[in-house]
Backbone bond lengths (Angstrom), bond angles and torsions (degrees), N, CA, C in turn:
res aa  C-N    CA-C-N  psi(-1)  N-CA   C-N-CA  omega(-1)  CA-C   N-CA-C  phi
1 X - - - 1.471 - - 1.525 108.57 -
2 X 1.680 122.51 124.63 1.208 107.71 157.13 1.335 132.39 -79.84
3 X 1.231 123.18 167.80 1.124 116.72 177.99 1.812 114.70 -125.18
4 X 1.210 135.65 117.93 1.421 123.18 147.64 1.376 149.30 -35.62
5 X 0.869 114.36 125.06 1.623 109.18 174.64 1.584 122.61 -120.38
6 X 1.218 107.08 119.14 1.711 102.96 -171.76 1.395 96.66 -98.71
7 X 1.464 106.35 130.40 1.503 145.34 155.40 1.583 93.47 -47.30
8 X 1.699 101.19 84.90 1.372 87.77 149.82 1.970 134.80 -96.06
9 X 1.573 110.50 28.31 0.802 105.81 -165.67 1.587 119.51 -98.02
10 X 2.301 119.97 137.03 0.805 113.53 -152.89 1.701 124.13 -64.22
11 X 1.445 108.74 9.03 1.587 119.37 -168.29 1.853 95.23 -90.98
12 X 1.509 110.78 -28.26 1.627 118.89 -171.56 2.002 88.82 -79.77
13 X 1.263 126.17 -55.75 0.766 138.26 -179.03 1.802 128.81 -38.22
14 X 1.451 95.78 -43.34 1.426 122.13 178.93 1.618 106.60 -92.84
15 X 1.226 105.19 -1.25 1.685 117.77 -178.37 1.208 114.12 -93.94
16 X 1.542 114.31 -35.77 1.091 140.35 179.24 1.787 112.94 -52.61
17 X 1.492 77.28 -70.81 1.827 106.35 -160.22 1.478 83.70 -79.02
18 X 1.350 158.07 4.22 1.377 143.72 176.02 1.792 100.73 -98.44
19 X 1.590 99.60 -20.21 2.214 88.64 -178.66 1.294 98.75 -114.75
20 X 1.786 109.90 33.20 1.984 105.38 172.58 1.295 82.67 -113.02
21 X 1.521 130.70 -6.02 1.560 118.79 177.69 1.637 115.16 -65.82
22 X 1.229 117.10 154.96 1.828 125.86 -164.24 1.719 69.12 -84.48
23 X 1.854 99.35 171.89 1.085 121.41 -136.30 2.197 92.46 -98.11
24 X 1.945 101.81 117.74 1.495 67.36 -178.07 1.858 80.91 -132.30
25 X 1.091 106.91 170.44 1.501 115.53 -176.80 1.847 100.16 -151.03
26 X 1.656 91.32 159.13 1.863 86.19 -163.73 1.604 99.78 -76.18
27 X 1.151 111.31 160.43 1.558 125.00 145.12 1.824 116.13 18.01
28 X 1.732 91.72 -92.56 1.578 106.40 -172.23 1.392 110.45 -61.25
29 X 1.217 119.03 -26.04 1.628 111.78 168.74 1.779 115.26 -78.76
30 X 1.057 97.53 -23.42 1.822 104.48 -157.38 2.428 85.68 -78.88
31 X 1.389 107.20 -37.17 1.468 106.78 -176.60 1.721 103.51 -84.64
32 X 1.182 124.10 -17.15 1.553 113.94 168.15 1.628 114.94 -99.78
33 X 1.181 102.32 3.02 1.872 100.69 160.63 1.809 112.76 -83.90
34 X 1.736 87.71 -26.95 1.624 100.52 -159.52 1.674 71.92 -72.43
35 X 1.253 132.25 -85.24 1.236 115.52 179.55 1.292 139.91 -16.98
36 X 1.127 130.09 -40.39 1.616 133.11 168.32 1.289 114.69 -56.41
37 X 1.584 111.82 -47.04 1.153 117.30 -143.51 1.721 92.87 -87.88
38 X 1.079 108.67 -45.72 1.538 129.64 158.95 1.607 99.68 -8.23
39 X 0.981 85.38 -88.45 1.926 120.68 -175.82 1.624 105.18 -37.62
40 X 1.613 118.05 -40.78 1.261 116.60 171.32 1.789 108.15 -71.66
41 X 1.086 117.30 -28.85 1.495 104.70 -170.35 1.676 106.49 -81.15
42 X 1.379 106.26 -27.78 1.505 115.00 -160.90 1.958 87.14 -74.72
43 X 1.114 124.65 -51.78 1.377 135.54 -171.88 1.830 93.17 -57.19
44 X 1.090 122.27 -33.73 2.143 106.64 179.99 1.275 87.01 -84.58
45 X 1.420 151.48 -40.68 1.090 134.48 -161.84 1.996 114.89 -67.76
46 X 1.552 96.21 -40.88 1.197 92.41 176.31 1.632 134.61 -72.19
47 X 1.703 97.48 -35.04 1.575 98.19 136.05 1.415 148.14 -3.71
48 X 1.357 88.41 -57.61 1.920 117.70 -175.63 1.169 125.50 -138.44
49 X 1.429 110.25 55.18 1.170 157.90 146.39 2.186 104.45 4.30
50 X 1.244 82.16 -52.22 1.450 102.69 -169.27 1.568 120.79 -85.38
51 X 1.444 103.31 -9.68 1.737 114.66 144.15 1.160 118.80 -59.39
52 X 1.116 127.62 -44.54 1.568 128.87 -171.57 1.519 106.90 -68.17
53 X 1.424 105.33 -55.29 1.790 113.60 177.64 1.752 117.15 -54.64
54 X 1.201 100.67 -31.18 1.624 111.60 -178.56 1.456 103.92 -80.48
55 X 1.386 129.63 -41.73 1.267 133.59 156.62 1.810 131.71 -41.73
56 X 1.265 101.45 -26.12 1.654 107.98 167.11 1.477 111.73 -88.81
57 X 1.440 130.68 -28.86 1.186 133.95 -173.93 1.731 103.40 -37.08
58 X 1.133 129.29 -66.02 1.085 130.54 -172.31 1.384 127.56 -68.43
59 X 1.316 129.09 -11.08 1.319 149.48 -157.62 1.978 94.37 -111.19
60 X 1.757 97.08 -50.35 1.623 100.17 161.40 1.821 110.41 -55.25
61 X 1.115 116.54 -83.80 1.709 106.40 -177.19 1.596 113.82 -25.46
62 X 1.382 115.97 -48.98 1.825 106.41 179.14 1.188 104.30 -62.66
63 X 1.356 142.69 -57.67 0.568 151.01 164.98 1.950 136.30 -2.71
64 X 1.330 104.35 -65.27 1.692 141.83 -177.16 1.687 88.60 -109.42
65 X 0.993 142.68 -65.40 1.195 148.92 -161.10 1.492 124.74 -56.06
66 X 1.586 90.25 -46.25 1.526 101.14 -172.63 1.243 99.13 -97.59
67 X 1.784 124.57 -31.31 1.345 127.68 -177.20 1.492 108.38 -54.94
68 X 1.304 110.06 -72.66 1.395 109.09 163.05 2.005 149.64 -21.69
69 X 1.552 92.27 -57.44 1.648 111.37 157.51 1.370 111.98 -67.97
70 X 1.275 144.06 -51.07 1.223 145.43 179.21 1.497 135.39 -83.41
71 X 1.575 108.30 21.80 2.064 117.47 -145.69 1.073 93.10 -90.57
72 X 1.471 128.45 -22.01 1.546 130.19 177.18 1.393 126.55 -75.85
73 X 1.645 98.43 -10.41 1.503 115.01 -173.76 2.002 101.61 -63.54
74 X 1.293 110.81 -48.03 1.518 81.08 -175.88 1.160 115.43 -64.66
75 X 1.309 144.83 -8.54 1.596 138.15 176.74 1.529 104.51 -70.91
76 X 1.331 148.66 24.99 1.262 162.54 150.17 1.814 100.27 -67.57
77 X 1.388 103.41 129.71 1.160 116.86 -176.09 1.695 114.31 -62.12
78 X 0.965 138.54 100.19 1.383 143.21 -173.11 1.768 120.73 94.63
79 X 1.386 112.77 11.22 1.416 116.87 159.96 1.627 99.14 -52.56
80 X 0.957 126.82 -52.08 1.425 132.12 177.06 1.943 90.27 63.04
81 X 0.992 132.41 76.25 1.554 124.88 155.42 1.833 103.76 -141.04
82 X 1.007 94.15 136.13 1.558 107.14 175.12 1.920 118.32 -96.89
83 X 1.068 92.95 111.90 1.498 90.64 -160.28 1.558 114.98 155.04
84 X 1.075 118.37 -179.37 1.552 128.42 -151.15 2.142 82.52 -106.56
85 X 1.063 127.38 148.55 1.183 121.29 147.86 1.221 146.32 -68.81
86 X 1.512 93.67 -1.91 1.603 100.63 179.53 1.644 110.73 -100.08
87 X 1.622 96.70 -14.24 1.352 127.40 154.10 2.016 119.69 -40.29
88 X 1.542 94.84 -54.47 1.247 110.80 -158.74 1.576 105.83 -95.72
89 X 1.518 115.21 -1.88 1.522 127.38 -171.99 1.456 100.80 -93.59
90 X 1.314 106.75 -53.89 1.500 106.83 166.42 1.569 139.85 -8.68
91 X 0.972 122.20 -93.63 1.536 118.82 146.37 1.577 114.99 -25.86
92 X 1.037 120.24 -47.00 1.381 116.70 -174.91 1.976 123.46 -79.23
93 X 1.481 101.01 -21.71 1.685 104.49 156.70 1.540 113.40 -100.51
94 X 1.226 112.78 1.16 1.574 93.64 157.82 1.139 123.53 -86.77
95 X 1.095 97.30 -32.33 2.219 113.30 170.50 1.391 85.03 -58.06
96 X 1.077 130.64 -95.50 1.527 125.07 -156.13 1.017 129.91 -41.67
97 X 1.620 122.87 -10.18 1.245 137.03 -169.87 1.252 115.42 -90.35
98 X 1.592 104.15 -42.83 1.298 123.69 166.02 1.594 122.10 -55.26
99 X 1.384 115.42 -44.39 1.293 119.10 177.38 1.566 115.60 -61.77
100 X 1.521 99.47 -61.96 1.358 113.36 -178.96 1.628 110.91 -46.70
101 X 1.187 140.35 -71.28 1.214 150.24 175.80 1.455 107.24 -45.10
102 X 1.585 138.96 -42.25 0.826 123.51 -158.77 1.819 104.86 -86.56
103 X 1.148 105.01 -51.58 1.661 130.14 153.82 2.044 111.38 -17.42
104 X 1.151 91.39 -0.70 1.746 104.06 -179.32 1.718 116.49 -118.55
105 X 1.198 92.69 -14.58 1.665 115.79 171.52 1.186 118.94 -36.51
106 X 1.746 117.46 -31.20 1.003 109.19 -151.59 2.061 100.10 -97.47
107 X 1.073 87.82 -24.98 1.240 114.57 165.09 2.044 107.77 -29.66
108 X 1.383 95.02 -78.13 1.267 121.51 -179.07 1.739 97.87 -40.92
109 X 1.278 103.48 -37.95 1.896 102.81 -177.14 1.232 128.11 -65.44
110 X 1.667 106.34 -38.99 1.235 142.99 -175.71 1.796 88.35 -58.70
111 X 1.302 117.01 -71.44 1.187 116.19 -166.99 1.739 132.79 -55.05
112 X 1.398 102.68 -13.22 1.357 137.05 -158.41 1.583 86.07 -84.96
113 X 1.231 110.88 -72.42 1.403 133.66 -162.30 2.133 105.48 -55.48
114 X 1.518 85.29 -46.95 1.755 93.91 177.29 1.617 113.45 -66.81
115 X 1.184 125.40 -26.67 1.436 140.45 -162.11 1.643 103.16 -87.57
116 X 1.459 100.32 -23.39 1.490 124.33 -166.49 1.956 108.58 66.24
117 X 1.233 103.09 9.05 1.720 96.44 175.17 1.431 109.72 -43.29
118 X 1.042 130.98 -52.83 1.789 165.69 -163.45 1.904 100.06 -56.59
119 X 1.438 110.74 -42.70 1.871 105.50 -173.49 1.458 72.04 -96.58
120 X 1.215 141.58 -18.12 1.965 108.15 179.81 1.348 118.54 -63.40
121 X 1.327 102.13 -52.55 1.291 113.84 164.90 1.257 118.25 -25.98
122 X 1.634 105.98 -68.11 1.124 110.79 166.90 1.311 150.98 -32.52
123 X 1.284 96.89 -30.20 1.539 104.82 -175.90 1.602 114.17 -108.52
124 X 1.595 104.41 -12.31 1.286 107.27 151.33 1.580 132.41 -69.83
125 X 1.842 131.62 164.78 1.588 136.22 162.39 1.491 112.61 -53.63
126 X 1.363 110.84 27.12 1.517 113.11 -164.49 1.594 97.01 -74.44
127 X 1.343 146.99 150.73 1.540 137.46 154.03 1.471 114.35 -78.22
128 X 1.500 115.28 115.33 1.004 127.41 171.88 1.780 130.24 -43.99
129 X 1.411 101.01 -21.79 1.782 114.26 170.97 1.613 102.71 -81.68
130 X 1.342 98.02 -7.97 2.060 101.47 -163.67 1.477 85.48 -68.87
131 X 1.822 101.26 -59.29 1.705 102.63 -119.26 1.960 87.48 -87.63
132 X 2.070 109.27 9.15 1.440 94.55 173.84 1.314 110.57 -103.72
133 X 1.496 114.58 -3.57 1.397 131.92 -171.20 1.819 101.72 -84.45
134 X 1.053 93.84 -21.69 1.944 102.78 -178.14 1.488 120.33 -74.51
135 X 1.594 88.92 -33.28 1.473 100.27 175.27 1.469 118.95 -88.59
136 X 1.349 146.49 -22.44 1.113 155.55 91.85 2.035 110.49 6.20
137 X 1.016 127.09 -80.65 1.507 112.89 -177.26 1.324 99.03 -70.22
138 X 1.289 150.28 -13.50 1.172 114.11 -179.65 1.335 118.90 -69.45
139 X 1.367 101.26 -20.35 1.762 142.98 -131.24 2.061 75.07 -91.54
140 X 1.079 105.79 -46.46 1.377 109.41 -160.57 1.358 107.28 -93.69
141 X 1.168 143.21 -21.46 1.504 159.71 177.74 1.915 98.25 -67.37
142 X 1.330 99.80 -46.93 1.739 122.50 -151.84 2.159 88.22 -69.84
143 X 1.946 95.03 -47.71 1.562 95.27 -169.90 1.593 117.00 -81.92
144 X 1.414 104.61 7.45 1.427 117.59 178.90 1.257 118.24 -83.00
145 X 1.480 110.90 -57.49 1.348 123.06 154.18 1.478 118.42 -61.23
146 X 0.749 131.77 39.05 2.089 135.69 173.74 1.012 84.22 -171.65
147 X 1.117 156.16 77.43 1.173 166.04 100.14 1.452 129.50 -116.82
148 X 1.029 110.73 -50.05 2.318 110.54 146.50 1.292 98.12 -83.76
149 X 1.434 140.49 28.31 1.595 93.30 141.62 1.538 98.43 -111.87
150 X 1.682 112.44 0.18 1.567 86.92 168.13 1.336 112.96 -88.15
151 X 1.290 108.94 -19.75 1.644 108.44 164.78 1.635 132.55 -33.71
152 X 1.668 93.86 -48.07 1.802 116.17 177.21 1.541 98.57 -90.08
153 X 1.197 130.03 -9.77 1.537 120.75 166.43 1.532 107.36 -86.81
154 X 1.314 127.76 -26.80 1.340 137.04 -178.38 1.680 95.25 -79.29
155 X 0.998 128.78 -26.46 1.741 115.61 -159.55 1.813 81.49 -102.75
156 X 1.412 132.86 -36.76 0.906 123.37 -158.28 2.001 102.17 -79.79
157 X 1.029 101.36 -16.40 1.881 111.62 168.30 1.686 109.51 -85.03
158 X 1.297 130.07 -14.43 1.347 116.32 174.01 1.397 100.73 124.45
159 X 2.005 126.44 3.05 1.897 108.41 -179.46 1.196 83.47 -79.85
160 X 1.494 113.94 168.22 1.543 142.69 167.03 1.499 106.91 -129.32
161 X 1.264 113.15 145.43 1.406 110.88 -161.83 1.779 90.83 -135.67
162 X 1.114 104.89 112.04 1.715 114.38 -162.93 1.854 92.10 -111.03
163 X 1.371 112.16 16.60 1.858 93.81 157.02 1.521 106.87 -100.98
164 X 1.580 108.23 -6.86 1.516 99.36 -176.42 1.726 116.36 105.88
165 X 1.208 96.47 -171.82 1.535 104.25 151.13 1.148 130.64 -48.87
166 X 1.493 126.45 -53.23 1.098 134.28 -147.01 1.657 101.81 -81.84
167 X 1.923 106.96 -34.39 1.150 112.57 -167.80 1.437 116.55 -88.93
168 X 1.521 123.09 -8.95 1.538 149.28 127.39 1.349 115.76 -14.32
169 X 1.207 105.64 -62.99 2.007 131.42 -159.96 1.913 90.49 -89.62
170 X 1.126 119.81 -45.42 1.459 105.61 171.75 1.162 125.97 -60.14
171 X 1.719 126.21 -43.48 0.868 143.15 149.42 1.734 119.27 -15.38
172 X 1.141 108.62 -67.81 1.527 118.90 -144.06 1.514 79.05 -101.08
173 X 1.963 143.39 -24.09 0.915 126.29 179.57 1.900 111.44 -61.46
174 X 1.504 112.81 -47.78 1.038 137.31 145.21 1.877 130.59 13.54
175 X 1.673 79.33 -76.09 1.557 112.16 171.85 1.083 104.29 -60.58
176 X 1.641 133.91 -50.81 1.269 142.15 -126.16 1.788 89.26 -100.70
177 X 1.503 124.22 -34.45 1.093 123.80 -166.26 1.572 97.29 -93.74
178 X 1.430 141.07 -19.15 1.768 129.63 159.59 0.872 119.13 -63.76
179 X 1.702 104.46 -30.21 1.445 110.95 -179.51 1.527 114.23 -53.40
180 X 1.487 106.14 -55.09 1.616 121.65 -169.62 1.437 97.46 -59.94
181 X 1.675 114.11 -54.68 1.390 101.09 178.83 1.959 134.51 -53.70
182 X 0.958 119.21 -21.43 1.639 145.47 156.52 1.373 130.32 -65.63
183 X 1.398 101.18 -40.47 1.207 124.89 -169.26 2.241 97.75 -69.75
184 X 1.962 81.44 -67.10 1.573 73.46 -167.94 1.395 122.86 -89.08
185 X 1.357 123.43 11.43 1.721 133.20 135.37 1.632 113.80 -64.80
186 X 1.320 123.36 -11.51 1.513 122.89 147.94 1.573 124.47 -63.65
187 X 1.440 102.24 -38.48 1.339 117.61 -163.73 1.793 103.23 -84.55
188 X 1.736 94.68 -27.23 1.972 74.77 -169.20 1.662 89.64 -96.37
189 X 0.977 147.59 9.70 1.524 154.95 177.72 1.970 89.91 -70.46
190 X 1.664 94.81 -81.30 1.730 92.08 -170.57 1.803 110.82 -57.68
191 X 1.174 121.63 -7.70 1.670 123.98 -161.98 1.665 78.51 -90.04
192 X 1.362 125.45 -44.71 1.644 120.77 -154.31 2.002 88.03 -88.40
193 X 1.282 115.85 -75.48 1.241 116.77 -177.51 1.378 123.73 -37.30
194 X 1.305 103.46 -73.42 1.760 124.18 -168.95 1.667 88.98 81.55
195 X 0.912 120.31 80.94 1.439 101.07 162.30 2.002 103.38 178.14
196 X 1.017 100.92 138.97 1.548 105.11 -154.38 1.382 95.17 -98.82
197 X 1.290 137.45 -4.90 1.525 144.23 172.25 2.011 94.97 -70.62
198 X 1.564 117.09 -55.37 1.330 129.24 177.67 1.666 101.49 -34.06
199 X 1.450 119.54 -85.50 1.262 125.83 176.62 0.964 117.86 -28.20
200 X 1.747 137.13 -70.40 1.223 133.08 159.82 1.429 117.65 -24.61
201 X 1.363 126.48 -72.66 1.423 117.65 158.95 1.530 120.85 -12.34
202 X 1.373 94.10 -67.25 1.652 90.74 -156.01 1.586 114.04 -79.52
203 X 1.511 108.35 -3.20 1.537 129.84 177.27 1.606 92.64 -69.81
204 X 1.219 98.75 -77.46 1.699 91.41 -165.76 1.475 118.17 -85.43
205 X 1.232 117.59 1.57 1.946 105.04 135.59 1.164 134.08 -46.14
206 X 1.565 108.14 -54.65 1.588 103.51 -168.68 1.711 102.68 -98.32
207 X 1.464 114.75 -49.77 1.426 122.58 -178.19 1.690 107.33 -11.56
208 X 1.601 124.26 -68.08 1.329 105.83 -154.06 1.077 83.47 -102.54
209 X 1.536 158.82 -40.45 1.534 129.27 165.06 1.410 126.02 -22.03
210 X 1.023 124.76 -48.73 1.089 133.14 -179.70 1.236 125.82 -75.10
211 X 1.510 121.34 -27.08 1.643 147.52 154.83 1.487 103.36 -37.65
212 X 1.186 102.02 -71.76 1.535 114.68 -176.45 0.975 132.04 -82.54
213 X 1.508 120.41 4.03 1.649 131.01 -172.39 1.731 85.00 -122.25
214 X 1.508 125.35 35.04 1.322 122.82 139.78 1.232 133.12 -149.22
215 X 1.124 141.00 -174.21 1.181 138.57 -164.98 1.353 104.20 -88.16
216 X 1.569 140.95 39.89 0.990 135.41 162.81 1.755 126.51 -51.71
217 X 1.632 97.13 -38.40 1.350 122.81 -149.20 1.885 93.22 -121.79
218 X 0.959 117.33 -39.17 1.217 135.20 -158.37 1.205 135.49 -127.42
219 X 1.657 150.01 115.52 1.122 144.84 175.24 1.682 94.27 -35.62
220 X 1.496 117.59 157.16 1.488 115.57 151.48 0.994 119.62 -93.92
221 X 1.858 111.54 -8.56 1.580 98.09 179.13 1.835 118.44 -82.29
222 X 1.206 103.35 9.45 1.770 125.14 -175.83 1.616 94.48 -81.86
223 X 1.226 110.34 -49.96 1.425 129.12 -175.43 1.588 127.40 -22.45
224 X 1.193 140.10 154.86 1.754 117.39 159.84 1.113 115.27 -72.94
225 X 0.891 151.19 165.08 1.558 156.02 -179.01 1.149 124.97 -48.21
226 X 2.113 103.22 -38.60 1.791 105.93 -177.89 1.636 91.97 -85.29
227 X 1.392 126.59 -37.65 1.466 101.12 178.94 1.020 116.70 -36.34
228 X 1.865 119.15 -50.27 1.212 114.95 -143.00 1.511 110.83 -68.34
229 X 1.496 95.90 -38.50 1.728 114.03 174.97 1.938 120.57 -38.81
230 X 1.563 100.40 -56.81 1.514 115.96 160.60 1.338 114.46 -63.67
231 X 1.203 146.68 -45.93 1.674 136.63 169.70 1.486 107.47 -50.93
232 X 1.343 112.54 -41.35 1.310 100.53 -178.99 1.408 130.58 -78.25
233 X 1.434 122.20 -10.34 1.248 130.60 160.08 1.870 116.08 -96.83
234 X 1.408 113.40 19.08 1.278 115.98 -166.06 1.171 84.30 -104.36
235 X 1.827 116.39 140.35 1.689 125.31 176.96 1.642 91.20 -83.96
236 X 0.979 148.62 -45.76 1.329 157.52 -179.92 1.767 107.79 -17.35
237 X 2.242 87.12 -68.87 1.518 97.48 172.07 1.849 125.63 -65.05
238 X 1.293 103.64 -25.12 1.203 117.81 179.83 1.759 115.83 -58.47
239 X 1.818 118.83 -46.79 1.212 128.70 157.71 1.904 109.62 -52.85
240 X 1.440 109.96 -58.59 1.934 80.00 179.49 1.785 127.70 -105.63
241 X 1.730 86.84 30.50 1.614 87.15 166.35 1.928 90.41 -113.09
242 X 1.234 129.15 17.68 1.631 129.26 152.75 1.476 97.83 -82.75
243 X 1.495 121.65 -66.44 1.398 124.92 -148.86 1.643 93.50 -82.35
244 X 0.999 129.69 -17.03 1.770 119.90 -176.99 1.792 84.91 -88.00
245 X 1.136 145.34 -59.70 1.327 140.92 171.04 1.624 116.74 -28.72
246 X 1.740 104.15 -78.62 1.388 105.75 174.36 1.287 124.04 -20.04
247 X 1.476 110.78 -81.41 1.591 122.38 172.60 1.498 134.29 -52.44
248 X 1.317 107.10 10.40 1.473 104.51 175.77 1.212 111.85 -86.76
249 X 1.342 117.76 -152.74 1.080 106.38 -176.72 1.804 116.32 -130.19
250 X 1.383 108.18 31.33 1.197 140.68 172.52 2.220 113.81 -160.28
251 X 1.142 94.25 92.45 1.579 91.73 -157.91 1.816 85.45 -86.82
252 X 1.709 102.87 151.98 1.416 92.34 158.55 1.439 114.17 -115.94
253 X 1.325 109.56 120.14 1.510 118.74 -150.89 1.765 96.33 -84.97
254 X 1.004 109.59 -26.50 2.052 113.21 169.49 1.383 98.67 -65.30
255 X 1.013 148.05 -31.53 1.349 136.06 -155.83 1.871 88.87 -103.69
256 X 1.403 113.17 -68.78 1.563 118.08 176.11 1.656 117.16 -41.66
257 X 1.194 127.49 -14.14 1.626 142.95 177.99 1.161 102.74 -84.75
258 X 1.262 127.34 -78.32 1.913 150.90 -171.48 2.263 77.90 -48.37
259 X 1.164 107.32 -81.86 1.628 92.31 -171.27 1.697 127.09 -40.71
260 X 1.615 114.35 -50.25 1.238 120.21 155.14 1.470 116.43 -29.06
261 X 1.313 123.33 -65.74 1.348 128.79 -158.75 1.778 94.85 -74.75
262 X 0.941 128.89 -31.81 1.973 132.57 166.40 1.157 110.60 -61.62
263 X 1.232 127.25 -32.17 1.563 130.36 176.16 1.798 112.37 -85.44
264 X 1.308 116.86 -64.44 1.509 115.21 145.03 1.557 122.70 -10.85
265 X 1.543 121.68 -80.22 1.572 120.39 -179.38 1.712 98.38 -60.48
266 X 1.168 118.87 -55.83 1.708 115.63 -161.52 1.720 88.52 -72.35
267 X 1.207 163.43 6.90 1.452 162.22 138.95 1.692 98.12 -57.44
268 X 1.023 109.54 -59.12 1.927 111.38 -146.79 1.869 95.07 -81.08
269 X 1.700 100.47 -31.40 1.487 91.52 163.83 1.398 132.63 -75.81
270 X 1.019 116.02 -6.49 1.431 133.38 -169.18 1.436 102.54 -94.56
271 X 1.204 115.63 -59.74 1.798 130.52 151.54 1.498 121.43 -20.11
272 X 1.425 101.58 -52.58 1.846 112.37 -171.29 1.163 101.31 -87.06
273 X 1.854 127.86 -28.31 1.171 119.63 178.79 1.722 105.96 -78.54
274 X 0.919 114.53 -10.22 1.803 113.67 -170.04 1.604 98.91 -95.21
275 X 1.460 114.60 -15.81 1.871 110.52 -173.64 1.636 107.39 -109.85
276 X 1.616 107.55 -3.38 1.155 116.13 159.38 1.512 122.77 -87.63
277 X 1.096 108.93 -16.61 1.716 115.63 177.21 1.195 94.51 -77.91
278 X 1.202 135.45 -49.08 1.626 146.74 -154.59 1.375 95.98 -62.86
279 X 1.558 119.02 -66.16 0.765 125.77 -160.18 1.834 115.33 -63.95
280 X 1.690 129.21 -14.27 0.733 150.70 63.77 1.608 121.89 61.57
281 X 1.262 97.29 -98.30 1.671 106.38 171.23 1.358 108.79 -83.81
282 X 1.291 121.63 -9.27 1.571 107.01 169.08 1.583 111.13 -72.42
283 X 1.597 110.47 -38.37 1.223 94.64 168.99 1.360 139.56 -75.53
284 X 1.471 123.90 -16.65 1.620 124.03 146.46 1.529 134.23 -60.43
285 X 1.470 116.60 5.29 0.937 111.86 -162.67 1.541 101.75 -108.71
């Protein structure tokens, strides 16, 4: 007869209960997975080249479209802006570009999960903050590039951008941080839903509310009063009253900071809420 013997000792014990812990890895590994994984998304994108180009199409029509139909709009008594309107749209389709595009993210999750790429991961030493942080920089790499080239499509129509470079790079930093914020409230939508009817929903709920409840198109001081109230708590308006600031030719960098730093906290919350869903579906899965 054999017999068993259970290890009752508290070092076997503490051995135990230390690999039933959810999956955590330090720091410098958790930012060079985000890197790898990075690197895999950036590598399909370059692939398909012709996502990115199909992605400006629409940002071009506001752009020429709206510049055009609307050029008379600053001659309105108290627009008070000096400048071309296609000038003053600028900032305002990169913000939108950013939202819109990123706001599809979740999409990208949906597909992950159906393909089953998403439980591989899973079942690999991969860090779970990596592989949501990957989707996020690509997310931000993707609005960088569509964002200077509407920049060089905007200079190539006649805007002039008199902060320079620097007020360029604020700009598009700007974009890059609504983006993240949009992006990963895309991501915990398909992680909670699974369902690509949801996204659509929640695309064209907020998408043109939010269009028009800022100064994309429009002074806010033209506005009714409750708009004005909602533009001013809208992160949307907050990205192109930075980038219509930046690029002038007197920026007010106290006012463009205080907004930065609102986009920053409402980013990292948006972030923790998208790696908390994750974390989330790892456990249903």
């Amino acid at each position: 007869m054999t017999t068993m013997q259970i290890d009752t000792k508290p070092g076997a014990a503490a051995v135990r209960f230390q690999a039933a812990q959810p999956n955590t890895v330090p720091f410098r590994t958790t930012m060079a997975h985000t890197w790898y994984l990075t690197g895999r998304k950036l590598h399909a994108l370059v692939r398909q080249p012709w996502v990115l180009a199909f992605s400006v199409v629409q940002p071009v029509i506001w752009l020429f479209l709206f510049g055009q139909l609307f050029r008379r709009v600053i001659d309105i008594p108290g627009f008070a802006y000096h400048g071309s309107y296609l000038a003053y749209l600028v900032p305002g389709v990169i913000a939108m570009n950013a939202m819109s595009n990123n706001m599809w993210a979740g999409m990208s999750m949906i597909e992950e999960i159906d393909r089953g790429t998403l439980n591989r991961f899973l079942a690999a030493p991969a860090s779970r903050i990596g592989i949501m942080n990957a989707s996020v920089a690509e997310q931000a790499v993707s609005t960088a590039v569509q964002s200077l080239i509407i920049v060089f499509l905007g200079l190539a129509g006649g805007a002039r951008y008199y902060g320079g470079v620097a007020g360029v790079a604020v700009m598009v930093a700007a974009s890059i941080l609504v983006g993240v914020v949009f992006g990963a409230l895309s991501n915990a939508v398909g992680m909670t839903l699974r369902s690509r009817e949801a996204i659509i929903g929640v695309y064209t709920f907020f998408m043109l509310p939010l269009m028009f409840l800022s100064s994309a198109f429009m002074q806010t001081r033209l506005m009714p009063g409750w708009m004005q109230a909602i533009a001013s708590r809208n992160p949307l308006n907050w990205v192109v009253q930075i980038g219509r600031s930046a690029v002038s030719a007197q920026p007010d960098w106290v006012a463009i900071g205080v907004r930065c730093g609102g986009l920053v906290v409402l980013a990292v919350a948006c972030v923790a809420v998208s790696v908390a869903t994750f974390r989330s579906y790892q456990k249903n899965v």
